[in-house]
C-alpha positions as CSV (number, residue, x, y, z in Angstrom):
1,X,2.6,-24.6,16.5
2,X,6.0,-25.4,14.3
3,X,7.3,-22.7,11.9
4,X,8.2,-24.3,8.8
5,X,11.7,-25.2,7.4
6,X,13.4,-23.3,4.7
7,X,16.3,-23.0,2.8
8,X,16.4,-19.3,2.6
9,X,19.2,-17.5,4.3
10,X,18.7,-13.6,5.8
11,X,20.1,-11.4,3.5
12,X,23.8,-10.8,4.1
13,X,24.0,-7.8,2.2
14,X,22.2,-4.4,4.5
15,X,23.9,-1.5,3.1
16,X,22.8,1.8,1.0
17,X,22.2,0.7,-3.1
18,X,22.7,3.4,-5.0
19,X,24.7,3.6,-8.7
20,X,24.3,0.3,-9.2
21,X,26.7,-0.7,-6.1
22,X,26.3,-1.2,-2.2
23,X,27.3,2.0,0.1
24,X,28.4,1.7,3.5
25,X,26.0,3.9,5.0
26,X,27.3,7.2,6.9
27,X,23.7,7.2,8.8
28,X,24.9,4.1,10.4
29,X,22.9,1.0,11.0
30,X,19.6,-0.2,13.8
31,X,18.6,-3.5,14.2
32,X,15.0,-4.9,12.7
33,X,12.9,-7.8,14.5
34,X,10.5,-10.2,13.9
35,X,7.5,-8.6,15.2
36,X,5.6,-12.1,16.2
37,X,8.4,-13.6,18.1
38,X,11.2,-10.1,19.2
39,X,14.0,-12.2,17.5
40,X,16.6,-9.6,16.3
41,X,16.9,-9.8,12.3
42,X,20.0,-8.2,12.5
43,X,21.4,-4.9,11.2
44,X,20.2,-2.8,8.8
45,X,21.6,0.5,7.2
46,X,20.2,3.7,8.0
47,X,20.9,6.7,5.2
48,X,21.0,9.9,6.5
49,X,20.9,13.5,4.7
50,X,24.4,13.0,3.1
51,X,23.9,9.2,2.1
52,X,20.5,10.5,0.3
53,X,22.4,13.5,-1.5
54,X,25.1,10.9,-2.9
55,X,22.3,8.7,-4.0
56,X,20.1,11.1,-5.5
57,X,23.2,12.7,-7.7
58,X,24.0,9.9,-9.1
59,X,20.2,9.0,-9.7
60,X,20.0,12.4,-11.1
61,X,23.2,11.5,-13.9
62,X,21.8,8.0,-14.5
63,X,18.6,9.5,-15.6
64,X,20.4,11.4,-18.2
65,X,21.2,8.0,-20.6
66,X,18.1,6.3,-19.0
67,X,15.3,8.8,-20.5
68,X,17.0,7.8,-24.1
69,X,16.8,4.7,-23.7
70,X,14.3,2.8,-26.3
71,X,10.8,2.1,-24.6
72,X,11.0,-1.6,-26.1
73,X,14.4,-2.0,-24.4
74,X,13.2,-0.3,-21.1
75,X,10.4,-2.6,-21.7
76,X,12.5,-5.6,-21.6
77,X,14.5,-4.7,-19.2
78,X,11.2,-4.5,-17.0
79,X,10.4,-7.7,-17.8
80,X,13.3,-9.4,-17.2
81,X,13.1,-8.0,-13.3
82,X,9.3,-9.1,-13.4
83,X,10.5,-12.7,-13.9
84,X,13.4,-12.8,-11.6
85,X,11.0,-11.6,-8.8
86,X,8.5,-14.7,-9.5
87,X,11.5,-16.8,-9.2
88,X,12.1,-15.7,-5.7
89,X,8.6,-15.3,-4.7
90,X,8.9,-18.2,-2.1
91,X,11.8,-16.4,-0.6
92,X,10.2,-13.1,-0.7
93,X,7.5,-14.6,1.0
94,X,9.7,-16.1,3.9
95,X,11.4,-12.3,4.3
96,X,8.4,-10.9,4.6
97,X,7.0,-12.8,6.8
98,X,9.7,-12.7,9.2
99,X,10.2,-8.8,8.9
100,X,6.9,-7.9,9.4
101,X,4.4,-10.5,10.6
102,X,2.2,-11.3,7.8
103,X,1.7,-15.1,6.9
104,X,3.8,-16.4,4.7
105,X,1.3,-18.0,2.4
106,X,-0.2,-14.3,1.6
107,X,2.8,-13.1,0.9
108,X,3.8,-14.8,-1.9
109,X,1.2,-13.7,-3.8
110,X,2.6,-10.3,-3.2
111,X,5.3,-11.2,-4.9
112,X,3.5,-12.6,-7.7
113,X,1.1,-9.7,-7.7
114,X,3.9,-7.5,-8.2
115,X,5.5,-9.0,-10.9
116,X,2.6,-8.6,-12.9
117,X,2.3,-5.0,-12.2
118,X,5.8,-4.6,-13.9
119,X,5.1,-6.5,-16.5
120,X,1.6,-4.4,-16.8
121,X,3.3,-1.4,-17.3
122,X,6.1,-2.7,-19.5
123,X,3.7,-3.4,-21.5
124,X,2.5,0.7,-21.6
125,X,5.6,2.2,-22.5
126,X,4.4,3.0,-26.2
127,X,1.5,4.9,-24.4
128,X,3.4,8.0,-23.8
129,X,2.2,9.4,-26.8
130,X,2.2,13.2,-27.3
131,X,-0.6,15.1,-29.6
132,X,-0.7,17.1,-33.0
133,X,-2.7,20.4,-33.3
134,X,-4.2,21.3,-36.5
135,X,-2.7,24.7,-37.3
136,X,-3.6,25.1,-40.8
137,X,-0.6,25.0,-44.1
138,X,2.9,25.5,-43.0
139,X,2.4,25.0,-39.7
140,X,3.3,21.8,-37.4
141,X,2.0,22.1,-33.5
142,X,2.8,19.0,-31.5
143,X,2.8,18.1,-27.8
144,X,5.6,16.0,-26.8
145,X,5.8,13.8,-23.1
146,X,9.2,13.6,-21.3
147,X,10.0,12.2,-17.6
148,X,10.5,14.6,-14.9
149,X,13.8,13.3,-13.5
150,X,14.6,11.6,-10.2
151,X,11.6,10.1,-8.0
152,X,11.3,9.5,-4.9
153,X,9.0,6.9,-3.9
154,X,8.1,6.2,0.4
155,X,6.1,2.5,1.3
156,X,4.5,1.1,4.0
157,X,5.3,-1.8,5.8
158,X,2.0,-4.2,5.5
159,X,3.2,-5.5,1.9
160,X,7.0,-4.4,1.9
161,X,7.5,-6.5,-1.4
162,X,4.6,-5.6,-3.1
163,X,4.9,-1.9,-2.7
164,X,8.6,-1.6,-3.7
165,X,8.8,-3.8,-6.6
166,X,5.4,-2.8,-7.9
167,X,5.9,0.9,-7.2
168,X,8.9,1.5,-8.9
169,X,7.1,0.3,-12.4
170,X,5.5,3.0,-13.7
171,X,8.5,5.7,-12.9
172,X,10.9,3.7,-14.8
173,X,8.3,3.1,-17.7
174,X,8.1,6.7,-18.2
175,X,12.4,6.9,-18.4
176,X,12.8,8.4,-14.5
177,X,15.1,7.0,-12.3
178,X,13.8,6.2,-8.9
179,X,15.0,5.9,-5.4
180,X,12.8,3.7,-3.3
181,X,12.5,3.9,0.3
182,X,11.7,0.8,2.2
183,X,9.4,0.9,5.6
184,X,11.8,1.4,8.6
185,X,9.9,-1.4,10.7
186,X,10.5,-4.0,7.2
187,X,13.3,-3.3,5.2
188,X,14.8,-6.8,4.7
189,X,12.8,-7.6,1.1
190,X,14.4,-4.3,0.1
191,X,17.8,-5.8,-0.3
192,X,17.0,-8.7,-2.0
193,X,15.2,-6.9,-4.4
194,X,18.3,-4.1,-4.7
195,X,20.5,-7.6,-5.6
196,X,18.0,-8.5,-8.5
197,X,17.8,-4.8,-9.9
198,X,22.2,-5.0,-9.8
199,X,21.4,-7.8,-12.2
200,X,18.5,-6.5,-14.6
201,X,18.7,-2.8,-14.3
202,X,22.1,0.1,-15.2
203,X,23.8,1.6,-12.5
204,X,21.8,4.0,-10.7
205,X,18.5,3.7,-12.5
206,X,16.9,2.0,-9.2
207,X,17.9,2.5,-6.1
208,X,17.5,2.0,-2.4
209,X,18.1,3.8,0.8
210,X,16.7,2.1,4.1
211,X,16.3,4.6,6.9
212,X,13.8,6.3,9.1
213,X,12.3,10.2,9.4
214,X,15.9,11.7,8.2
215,X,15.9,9.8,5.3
216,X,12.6,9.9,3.8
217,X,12.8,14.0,4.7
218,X,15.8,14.4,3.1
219,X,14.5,12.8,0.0
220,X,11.4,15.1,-0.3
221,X,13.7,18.5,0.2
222,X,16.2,17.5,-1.7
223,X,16.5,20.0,-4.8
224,X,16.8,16.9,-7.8
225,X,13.8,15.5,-6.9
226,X,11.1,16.0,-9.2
227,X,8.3,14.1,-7.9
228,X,8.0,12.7,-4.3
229,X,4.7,9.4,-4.2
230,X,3.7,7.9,-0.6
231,X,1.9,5.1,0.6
232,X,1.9,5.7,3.9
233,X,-0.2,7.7,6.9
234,X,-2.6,10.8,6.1
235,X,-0.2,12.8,8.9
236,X,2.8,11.2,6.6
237,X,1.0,12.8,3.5
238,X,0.1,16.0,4.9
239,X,3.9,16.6,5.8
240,X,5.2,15.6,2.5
241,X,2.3,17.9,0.7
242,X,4.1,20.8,3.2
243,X,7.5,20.1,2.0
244,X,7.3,19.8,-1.2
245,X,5.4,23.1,-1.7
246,X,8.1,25.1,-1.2
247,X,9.9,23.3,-4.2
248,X,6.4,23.3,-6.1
249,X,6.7,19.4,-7.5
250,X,3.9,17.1,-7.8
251,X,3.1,14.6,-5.1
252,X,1.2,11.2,-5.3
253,X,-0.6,10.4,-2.0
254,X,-2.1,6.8,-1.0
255,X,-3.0,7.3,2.2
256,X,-6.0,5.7,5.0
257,X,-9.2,5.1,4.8
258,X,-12.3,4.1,7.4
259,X,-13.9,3.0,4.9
260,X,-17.8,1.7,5.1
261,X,-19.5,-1.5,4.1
262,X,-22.6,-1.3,3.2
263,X,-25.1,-4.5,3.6
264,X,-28.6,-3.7,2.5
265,X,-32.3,-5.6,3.3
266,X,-32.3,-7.2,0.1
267,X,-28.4,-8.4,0.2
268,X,-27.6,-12.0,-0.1
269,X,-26.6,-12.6,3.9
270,X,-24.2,-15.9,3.3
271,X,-22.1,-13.6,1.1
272,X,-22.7,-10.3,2.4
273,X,-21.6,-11.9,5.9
274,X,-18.5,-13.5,4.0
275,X,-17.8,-9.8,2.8
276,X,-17.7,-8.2,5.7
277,X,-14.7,-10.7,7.0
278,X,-12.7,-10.4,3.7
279,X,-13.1,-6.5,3.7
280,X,-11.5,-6.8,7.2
281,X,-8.5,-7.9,5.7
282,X,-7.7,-10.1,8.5
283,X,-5.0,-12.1,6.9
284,X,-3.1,-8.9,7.6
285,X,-4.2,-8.1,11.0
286,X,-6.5,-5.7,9.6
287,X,-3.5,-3.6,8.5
288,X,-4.6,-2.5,5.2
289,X,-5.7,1.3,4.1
290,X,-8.2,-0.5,2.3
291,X,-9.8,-2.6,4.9
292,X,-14.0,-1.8,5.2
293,X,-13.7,-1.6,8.9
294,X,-17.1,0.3,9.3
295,X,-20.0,-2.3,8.6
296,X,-23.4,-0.7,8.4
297,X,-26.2,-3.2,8.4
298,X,-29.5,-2.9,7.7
299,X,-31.7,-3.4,11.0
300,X,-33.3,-6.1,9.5
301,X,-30.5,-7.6,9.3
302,X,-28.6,-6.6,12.3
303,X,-28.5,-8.8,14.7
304,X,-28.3,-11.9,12.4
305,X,-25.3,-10.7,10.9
306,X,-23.9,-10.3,14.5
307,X,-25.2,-13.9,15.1
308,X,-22.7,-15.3,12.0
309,X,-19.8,-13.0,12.7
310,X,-17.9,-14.7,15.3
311,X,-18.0,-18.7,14.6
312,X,-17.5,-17.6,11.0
313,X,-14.3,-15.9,11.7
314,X,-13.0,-18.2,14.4
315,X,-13.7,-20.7,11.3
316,X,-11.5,-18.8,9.4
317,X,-8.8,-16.8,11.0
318,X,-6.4,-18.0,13.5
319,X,-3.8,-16.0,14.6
320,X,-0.5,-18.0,14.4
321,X,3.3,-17.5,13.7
322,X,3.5,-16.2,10.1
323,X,5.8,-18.5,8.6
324,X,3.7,-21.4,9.9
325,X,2.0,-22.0,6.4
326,X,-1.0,-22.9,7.8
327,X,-1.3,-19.5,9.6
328,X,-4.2,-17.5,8.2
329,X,-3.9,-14.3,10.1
330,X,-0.5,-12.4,11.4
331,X,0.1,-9.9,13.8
332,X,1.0,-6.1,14.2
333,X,4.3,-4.8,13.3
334,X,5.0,-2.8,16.4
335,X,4.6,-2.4,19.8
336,X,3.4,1.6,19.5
337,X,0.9,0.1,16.6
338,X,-0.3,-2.6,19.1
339,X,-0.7,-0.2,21.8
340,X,-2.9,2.1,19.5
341,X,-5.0,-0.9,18.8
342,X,-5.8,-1.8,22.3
343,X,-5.9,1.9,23.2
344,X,-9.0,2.2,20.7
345,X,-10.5,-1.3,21.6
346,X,-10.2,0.1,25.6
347,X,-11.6,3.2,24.0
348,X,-14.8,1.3,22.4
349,X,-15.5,-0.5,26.0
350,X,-15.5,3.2,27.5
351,X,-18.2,4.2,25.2
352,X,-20.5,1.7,25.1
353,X,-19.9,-0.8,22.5
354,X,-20.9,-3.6,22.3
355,X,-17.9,-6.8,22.4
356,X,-19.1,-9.5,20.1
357,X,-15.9,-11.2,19.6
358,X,-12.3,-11.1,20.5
359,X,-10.8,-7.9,21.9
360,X,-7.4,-9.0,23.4
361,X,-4.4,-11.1,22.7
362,X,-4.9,-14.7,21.8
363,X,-4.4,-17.3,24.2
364,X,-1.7,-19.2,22.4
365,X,1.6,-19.0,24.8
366,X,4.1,-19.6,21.6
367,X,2.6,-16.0,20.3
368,X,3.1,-14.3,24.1
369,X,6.2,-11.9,22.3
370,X,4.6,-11.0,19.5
371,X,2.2,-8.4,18.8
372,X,-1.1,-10.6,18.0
373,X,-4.4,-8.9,18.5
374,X,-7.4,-11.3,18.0
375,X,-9.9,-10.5,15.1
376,X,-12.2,-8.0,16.7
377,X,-16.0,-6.9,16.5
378,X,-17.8,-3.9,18.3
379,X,-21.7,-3.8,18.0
380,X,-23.9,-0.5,18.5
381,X,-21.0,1.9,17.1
382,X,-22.2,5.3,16.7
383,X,-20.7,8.1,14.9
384,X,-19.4,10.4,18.1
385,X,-17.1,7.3,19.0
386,X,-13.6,6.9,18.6
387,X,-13.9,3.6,17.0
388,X,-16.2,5.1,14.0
389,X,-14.4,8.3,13.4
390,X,-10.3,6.8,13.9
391,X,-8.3,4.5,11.4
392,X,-7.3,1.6,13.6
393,X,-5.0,0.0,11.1
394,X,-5.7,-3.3,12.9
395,X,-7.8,-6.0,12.9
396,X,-11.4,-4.3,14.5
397,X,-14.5,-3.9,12.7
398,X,-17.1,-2.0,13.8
399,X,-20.8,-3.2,13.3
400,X,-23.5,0.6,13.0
401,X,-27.5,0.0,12.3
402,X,-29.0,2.0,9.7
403,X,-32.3,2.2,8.7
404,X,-32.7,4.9,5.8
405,X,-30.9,6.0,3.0
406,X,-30.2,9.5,3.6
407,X,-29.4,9.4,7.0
408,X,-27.0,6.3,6.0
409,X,-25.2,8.3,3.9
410,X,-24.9,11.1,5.8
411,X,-22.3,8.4,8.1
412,X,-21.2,6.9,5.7
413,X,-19.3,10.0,4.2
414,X,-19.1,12.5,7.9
415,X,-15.3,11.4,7.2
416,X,-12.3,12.7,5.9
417,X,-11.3,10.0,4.5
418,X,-12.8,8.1,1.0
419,X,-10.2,5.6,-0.1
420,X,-13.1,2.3,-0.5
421,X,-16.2,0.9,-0.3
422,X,-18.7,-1.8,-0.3
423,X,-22.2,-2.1,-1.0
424,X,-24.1,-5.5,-0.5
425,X,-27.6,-5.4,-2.5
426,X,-29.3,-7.4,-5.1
427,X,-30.9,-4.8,-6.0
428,X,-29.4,-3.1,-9.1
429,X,-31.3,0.8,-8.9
430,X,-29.7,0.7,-5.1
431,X,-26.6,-0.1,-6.3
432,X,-25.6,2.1,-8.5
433,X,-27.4,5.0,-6.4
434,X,-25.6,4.3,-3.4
435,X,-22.4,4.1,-5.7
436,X,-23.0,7.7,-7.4
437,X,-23.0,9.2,-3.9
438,X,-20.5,7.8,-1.6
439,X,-17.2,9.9,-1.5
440,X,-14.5,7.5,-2.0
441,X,-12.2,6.1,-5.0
442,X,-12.7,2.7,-5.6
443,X,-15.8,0.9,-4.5
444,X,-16.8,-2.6,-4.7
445,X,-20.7,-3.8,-5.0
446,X,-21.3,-7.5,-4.0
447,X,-17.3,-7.8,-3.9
448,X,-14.6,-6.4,-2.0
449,X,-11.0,-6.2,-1.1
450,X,-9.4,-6.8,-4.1
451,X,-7.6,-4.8,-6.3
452,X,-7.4,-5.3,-10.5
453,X,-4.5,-5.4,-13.0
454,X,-5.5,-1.5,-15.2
455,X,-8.0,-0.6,-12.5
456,X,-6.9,2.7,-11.2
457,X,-7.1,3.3,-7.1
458,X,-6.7,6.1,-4.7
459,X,-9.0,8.2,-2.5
460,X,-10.8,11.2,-2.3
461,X,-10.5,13.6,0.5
462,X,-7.7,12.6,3.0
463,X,-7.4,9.7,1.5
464,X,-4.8,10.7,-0.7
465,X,-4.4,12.6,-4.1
466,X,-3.5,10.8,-7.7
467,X,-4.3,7.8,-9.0
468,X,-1.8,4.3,-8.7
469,X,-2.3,1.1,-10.6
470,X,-3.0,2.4,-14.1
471,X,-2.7,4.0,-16.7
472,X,-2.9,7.5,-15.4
473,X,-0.2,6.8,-12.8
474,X,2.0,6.1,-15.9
475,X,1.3,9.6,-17.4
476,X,2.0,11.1,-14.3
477,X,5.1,10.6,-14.2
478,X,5.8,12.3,-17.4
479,X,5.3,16.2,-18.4
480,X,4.3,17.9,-21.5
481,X,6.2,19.9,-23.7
482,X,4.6,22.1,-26.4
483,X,6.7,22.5,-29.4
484,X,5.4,24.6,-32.5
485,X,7.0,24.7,-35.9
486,X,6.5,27.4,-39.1
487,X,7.5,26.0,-41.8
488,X,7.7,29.5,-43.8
């Protein structure tokens, strides 16, 4: 297996960005690797809880000429970082990548999916629109929508990229200023990206501060913080929610998800089969909040859909060194997140699975260092096992049989959590009745995976709180002011 050639250079810049300029950081600096190979990247800076109350001040006096700025020219200016991160997609890609094991192919349409996300909401800025009252003669009653201040914004590490360029949108849009905070384990992106805001962006408008549990603590407590948003863990979420009550600010939450797909007797079984790997989410090693990694099939079906499972995945996923383009599945970004994995697939054998494919590392020596976990699938799954009840956030699916409606529901939603979901049917009454009650967000029906420019996501229950993606998440980052005028 060869990893391919590039011309991209590691970035030499890994301090603090904040006002506009790079900080040496007083937190110090770790190293980051490449988790499908333990090659050290090299070192990267670590904020601690004075480098995040420097950053957030001047954040804080930035947003003062920011919020006044026109929305056409914030507009442009949002548009003019949209297109510098297209141009760099490639080497986005190639960062990612190497920083935290996803193939490179996939991730440059990250880069490209986040571009148009800033240009989306760009494009909402003259949606902030307050309201008029009618109040009767001499009388004016209006509603008026302002930014809340300095944000705070914490990603995860299976699309660095994406999430930080993407993420930062809609605060700006509004007229906040915004502190990003890129995942510890893949923080490399982060500083290419702080190099192309230096160039689009005014000082302190955009920052970021790489750094582990101090940091992203100190940003939620800290008293100029307005709003704190997460992609991350529910435990992560449920933290954050603690925090910031005691300074009573809103919160955004995108958090897991074991989420079901559904494939019915009437589904179409070539596509409902090709659903079930995509849902999987694979490409990423299964390391998406997204991923439909409980498949209930209809007995009728069962045990044909087991029959297609493995040779259509071996057909289709190959785990291989993710800047090999030809790689079409990575590995996991950690060695505790690969023990998890394998301590839930041992977990799965304990209780009486059933192994239909995979279940180990792959055989390939040039991927012994690296955390590669083959694509997985566990038959006969009930709901007392670990394997139905626990987000894996890797690459296993398991396979449950139902037979009728209410008792498939019932499993479906036992969970706390209701991010996505999937429903396979050709049948159009059984579609949209299976839609109506499933507790989560955003569900698919003959489709899955995917996200879409305007449509809005997030989860119900542990899932998360708030919407991302849309335009609510725009408004949310605003607040109303009531403003009422006599004229007499």
């Amino acid at each position: 297996m060869n990893t391919s050639t590039t011309a991209f250079a590691l970035p030499q810049q890994r301090d603090l960005f904040y006002n506009g300029q790079w900080h040496k950081p007083l937190g110090g600096y770790a190293h980051t690797k490449n988790p499908a190979t333990q090659d050290d990247l090299g070192a990267v800076a670590q904020a601690n809880a004075q480098d995040v109350d420097l950053a957030v001040r001047a954040a804080h006096e930035a947003f003062k000429s920011w919020r006044k700025v026109l929305p056409a020219e914030r507009a442009r200016t949002m548009r003019r970082l949209a297109q510098k991160v297209r141009d760099h997609a490639a080497e986005f890609a190639w960062l990612d990548s190497l920083n935290c094991g996803n193939p490179i192919s996939e991730m440059q349409r990250d880069a490209i999916g986040a571009a148009d996300q800033i240009d989306y909401y760009a494009g909402l800025v003259h949606e902030l629109k307050g309201d008029t009252l009618p109040m009767g003669d001499k009388v004016v009653n209006y509603s008026a929508r302002e930014p809340l201040g300095v944000v705070a914004r914490i990603v995860a590490y299976n699309h660095p990229l994406m999430f930080l360029a993407s993420k930062l949108a809609p605060v700006v849009a509004a007229g906040n200023t915004v502190i990003m905070k890129p995942p510890v384990q893949a923080p490399l992106s982060a500083y290419r990206l702080a190099q192309l805001v230096s160039e689009t962006f005014p000082p302190g408008v955009i920052s970021f501060l790489s750094g582990d549990r101090e940091c992203g603590e100190a940003l939620v407590a800290h008293p100029l913080v307005r709003k704190v948003a997460l992609v991350g863990s529910t435990a992560t979420g449920v933290s954050i929610l603690k925090a910031s009550a005691e300074k009573v600010i809103p919160v955004a939450l995108e958090l897991g998800g074991k989420n079901p797909l559904i494939i019915c007797p009437d589904a179409d079984l070539d596509k409902a089969v090709q659903g079930v790997i995509n849902g999987m989410n694979f490409t990423w090693a299964g390391q998406s909040c997204g991923s439909t990694s409980r498949c209930f099939v209809h007995r009728s079906l069962y045990e044909q859909v087991l029959q297609k499972l493995p040779g259509r995945i071996a057909q289709q996923h190959r785990c291989g060194l993710p800047t090999d383009p030809e790689t079409t599945m990575g590995c996991l970004i950690s060695e505790p997140q690969f023990n998890k994995v394998m301590d839930l697939i041992e977990s799965a054998h304990s209780q009486g699975a059933r192994l239909v494919c995979g279940g180990g590392r792959p055989d390939d020596p040039a991927l012994a260092k690296g955390w590669f976990v083959q694509p997985t699938v566990f038959a006969d799954v009930t709901p007392e096992m670990r394997l139905f009840q626990e987000e894996a956030f890797g690459p296993v699916l398991a396979v449950i049989p139902w037979d009728d409606e209410e008792n498939l529901l019932k499993n479906v939603n036992a969970l706390d959590y209701g991010l996505t979901a999937s429903i396979w049917t050709t049948d159009l009454n059984r579609a949209h009745r299976l839609a109506a009650s499933i507790e989560s967000g955003f569900i698919w029906i003959n489709y899955v995976s995917a996200h879409f420019i305007g449509a809005e996501f997030g989860g119900y229950k542990k899932s998360g709180l708030g919407r991302e993606e849309g335009l609510s998440e725009l408004l949310s980052y605003t607040q109303t002011k009531n403003i009422h005028v006599s004229l007499t």
